[in-house]
N, C-alpha and C positions, 0 to 999 in steps of 0.2 A: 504494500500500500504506500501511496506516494501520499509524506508528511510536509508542514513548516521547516523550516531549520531546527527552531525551536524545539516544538513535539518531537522529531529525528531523536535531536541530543535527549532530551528526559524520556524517549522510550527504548533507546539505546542504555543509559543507565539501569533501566530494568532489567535489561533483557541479562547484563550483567550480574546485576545482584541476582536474578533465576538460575543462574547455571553457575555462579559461586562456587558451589561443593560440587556438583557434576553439569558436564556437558560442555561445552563453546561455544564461543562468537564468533562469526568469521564476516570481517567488514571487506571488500572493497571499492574502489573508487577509479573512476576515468574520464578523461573527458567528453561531449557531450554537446554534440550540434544542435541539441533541439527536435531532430527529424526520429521521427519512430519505426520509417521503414525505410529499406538498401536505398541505395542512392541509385536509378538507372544505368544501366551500362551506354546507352548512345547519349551523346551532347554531354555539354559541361554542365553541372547544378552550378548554381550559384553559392559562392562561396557564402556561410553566415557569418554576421557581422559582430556574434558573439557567441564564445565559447563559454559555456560551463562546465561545471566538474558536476557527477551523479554519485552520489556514496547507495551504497546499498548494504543491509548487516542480515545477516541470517542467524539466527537459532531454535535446534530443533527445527519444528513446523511455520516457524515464526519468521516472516520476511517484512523489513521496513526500508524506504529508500527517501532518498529527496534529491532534491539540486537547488545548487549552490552558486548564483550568480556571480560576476568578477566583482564589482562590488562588494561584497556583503562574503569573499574569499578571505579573507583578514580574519575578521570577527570569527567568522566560522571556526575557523583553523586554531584560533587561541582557544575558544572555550571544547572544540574534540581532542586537540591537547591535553589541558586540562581533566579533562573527564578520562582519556586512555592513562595517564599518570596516576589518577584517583583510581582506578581499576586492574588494574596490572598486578597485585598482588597473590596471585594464585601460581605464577607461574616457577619452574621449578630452575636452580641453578644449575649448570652443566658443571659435570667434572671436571677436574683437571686431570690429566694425564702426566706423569712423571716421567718427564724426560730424560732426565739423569741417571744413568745407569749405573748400578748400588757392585762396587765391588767384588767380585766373592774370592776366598781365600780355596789357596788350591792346599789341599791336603794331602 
C-alpha cells in the first residue's frame, strides 16, 4: 500500500518492533520516473522532468511503500536514518577470525 512519508516512517517503526524477537524487514529503495508501465520500444518517451526515489519495506505478509520527492529527499533521509539507528539493535556481531598462527612446540 502506497503511504505519506510520514505514515511510511511510523508504520515502518512497527513493523520493526513486530519482528523484534522473530522474523525481518527487508526495505528497498530506487529511483523512480513516475511511469507504472515499460516504456515503449519505438520512439523516444520523453525524458521526466523529475526523478524520485520509491522505498518499499516488507514483513512477513506485510508490504508498505511510498515516494519521496527531491525536495522533501533531505528531510526524509535524516529522520529513516534516525529510525534505522533506533532499530538496528537485534543484529548479531560477526566473529573474528584469528589470524595469527599460535606456535606449536615440536616434541
Amino acid at each position: 500500500m502506497l503511504l505519506e512519508n510520514d505514515a511510511f516512517l511510523s508504520e515502518l517503526t512497527r513493523m520493526f518492533q513486530r519482528s523484534k524477537n522473530s522474523g525481518s524487514v527487508s526495505i528497498t529503495m530506487k529511483r523512480w520516473d513516475g511511469h507504472n508501465k515499460p516504456k515503449p520500444r519505438t520512439g523516444n518517451p520523453p525524458e521526466p522532468t523529475e526523478y524520485k526515489c520509491l522505498f518499499r519495506a516488507t514483513a512477513k505478509n506485510k508490504k508498505i511503500s511510498t515516494v519521496v520527492s527531491q525536495k522533501d529527499v533531505t528531510k526524509f533521509q535524516m529522520a529513516y536514518c534516525t529510525l534505522l539507528k533506533g532499530n538496528l539493535v537485534a543484529l548479531k556481531r560477526g566473529e573474528k577470525k584469528d589470524t595469527t598462527k599460535k606456535k606449536t612446540k615440536a616434541t
